[in-house]
N, C-alpha and C positions, 0 to 999 in steps of 0.2 A: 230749721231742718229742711225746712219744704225749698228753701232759699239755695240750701248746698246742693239736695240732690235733686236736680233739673238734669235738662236736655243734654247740658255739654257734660256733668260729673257724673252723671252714671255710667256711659259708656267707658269711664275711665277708671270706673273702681271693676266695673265686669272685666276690663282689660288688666288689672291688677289682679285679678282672684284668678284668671285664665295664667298670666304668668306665672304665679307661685303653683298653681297645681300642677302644670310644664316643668315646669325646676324643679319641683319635688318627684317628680314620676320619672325624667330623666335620671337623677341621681339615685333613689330608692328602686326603680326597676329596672335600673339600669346595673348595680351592682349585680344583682340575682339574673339578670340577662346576661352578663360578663361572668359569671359562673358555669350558666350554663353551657356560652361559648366555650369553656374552656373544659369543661369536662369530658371532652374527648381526648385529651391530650393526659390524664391524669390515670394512673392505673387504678384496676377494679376495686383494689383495695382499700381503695380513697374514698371513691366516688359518692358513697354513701356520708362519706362526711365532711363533702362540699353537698350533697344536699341537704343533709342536715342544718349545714351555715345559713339555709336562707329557708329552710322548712317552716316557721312560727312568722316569718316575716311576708313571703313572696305575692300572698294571694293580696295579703290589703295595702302590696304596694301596687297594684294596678289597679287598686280604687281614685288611686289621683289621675291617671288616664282617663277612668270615666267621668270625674268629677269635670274636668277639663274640655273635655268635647262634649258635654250634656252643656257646659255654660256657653260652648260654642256654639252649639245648637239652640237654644232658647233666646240667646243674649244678642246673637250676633247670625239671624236666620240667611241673610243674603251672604255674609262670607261663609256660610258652613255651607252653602250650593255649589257656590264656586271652587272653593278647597277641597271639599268631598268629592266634588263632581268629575273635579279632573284627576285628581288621585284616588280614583274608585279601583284600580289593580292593585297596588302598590298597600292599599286598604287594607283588599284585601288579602296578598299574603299575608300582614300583618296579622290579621283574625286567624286566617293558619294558622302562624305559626305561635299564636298567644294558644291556640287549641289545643295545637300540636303537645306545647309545654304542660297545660292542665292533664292532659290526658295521662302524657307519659310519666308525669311527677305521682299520680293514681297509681297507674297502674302496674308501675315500677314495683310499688308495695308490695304487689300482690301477683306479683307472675313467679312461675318457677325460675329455678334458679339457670335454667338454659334459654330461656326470653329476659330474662332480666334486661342483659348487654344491647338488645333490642330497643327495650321501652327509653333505654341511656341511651340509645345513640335518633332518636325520636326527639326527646328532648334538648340535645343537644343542634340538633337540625333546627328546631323551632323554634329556640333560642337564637341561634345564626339568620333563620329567614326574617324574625321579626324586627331584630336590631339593623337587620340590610334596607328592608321597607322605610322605617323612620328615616334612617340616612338618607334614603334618595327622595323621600318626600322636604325634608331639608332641605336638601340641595334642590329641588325644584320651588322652591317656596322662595330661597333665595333668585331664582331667576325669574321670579314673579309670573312662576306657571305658565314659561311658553314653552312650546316644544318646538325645539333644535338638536341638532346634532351638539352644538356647544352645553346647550341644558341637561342633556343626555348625560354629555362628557365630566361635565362639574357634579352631577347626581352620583354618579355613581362614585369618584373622589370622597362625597361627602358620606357615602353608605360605608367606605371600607374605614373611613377614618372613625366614625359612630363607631364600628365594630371593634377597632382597636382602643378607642375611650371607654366606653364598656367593660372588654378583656381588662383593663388597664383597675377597672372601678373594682372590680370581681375581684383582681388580685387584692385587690387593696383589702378586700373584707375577708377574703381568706387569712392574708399576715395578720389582719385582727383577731380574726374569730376563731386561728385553729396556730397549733405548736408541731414541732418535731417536722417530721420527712414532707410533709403537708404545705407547711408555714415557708419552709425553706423552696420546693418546689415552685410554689405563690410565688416566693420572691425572683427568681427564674423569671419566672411568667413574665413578672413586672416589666422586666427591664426593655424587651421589645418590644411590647405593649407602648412603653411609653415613649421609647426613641419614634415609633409609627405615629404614636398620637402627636406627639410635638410635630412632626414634619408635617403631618395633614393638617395640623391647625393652623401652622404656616403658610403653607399651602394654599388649605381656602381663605386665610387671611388676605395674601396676596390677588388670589383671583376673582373673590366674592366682588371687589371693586370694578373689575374689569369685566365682568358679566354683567355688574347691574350699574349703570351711573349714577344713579339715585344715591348708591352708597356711597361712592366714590367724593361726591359734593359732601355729604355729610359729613366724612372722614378726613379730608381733605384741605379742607376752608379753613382761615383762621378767624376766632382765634381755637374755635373746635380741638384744629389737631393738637395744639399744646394744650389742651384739658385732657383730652380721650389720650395722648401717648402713653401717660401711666398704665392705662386696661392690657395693655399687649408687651409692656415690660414687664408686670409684677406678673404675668401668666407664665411671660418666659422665667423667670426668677424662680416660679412656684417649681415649672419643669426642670430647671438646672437643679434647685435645690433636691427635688425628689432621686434626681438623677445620683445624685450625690452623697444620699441619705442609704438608698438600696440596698449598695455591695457591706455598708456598716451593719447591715439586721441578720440575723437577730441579734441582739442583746441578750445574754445569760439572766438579768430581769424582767427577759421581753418589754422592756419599758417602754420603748418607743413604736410598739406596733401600730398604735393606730392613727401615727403619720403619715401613713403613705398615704391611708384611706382618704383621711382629713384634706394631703395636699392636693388629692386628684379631684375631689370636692370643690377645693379652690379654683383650681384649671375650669373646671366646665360652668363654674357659678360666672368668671371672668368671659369665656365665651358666649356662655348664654346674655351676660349682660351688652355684651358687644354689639348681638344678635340683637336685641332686645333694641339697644341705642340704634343702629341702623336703618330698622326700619319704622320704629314708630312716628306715626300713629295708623301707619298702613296696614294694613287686617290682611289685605291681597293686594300684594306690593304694586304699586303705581297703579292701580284699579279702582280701590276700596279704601278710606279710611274707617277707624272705626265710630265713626260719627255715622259715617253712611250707612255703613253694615249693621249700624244697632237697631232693637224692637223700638216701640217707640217708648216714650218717657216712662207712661201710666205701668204698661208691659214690663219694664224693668223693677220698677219697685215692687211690683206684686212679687216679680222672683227672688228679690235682693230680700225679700222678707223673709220667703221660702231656705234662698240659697246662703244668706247671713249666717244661721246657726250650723252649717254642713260643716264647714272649714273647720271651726274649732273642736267638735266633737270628731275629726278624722285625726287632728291632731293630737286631741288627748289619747286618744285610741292609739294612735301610732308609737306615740313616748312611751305610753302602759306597755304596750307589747314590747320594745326594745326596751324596758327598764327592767322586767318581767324575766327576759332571756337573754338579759347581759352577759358578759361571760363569756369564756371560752365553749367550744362545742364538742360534746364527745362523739362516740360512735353510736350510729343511728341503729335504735331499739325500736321494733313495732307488738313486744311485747307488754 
């Protein structure tokens, strides 16, 4: 044991548990952020039961966001300076607009019925401002933290394309979670959600290389690019099929609702892995690997001892609570 986890494998299992808590928080709060985006769009009548759809869920899916920068923070102290440090606005809308949303999803409950449309359109701002933060911290991650007018350029690409992955994720859990004028609206929703999301993933497909040549070589070389070409066909495939699947829903046994959810799941697990392939083992692209940015050896297994049992107790937590409130969602009662 003492032989496995040394100098060079720990930083690569803290870099694996940093990944899955990233991929689980973009997808799980990311759908209930793609709700919220969209509940300005949705009449009053509804609105209650799009919050509803993500009410038993939303609060412990931004437990993987903490899980994930607490391990950035402990595991990896020099890239969490550097990353934090220069994304310290961008931060903080983030913390806004994660506020924004706790607050207004409170106190939504509990205002009269002429502040209501208020505390809904609060939440929907702060849904919007946080999902834009991530995006353009992406897009500055990918240009390895410099600031340019081109970095600028490509950040903010990467904010509105996040927004519309999101919107895109949200319908998806809507056609799952809810039926009739609702479900059908969601599907609306879907379609330009996803014709957007496909073009920006194209997009920064295309450009991410030509910002950073780092990735360009990686992507590029052979015999790389005949391995990796599958990751950005079966993406596109995932997007035609969804494309394809939409104008067919609903089904009279709503059978297939929870394909869209499922395909759009696929799309971002394919990009994140793309993300992922790019630029490892860079922590702060062409700065930092994560060999450099880690605590040292001793530092790490004291926390791998700590931070070992967290993951799986989030995870049973998390299936309990979707097993719990499977099902379609009715109309939101605070009686």
């Amino acid at each position: 044991m003492d032989t496995f986890l040394n100098a060079h494998s720990l930083p690569l299992i803290f870099t694996a548990l940093m990944a899955v808590a990233v991929l689980a928080y973009v997808i799980l709060d990311g759908y209930d952020l793609g709700i919220g985006i969209l509940l300005g769009l949705a009449p009053d009548a509804e609105k209650d039961v799009m919050i509803a759809a993500i009410g038993p869920f939303w609060d412990a899916n931004e437990t993987w966001l903490v899980l994930a920068v607490g391990l950035l923070l402990v595991a990896f102290p020099m890239a969490q300076g550097a990353i934090l440090g220069t994304l310290y606005l961008p931060v903080l809308v983030l913390l806004i607009g994660l506020i924004l949303r706790g607050v207004a999803f409170d106190f939504r409950t509990k205002a009269r019925a002429g502040h209501k449309q208020r505390w809904n359109r609060l939440f929907a701002v702060g849904s919007i401002a946080a999902t834009l933060a991530q995006g353009y911290m992406l897009g500055r991650f990918i240009t390895g933290l410099t600031s340019s007018a081109t970095a600028e350029a490509f950040s903010a690409l990467t904010a509105v394309c996040l927004l519309a992955a999101y919107a895109l994720l949200g319908a998806g859990w809507l056609i799952l979670k809810t039926e009739g004028p609702l479900q059908r609206r969601a599907l609306g929703w879907a379609r330009p959600a996803l014709i957007l999301s496909a073009i920006g993933l194209a997009a920064v497909s295309v450009v991410t290389p030509l910002v950073n040549p780092m990735v360009a070589d990686r992507w590029f070389s052979l015999p790389e690019f005949l391995l990796l070409a599958p990751v950005p066909l079966m993406a596109a495939a995932l997007c035609l099929g969804l494309f394809l699947l939409l104008p067919r829903l609903p089904r009279q046994d709503d059978r297939w609702c929870w394909l869209p959810f499922a395909l759009t799941v696929g799309i971002i697990a394919l990009g994140f892995l793309g993300i992922a392939y790019s630029f490892f083992p860079w922590i702060v692209p062409g700065r930092m690997t994560v060999w450099q940015a880690a605590s040292s050896p001793e530092a790490l297994m004291a926390i791998l001892v700590v931070a070992a049992p967290i993951l799986p107790v989030i995870l049973v937590y998390s299936l309990f609570s979707y097993r719990v409130f499977w099902g379609k969602t009715g109309a939101l009662r605070y009686d």
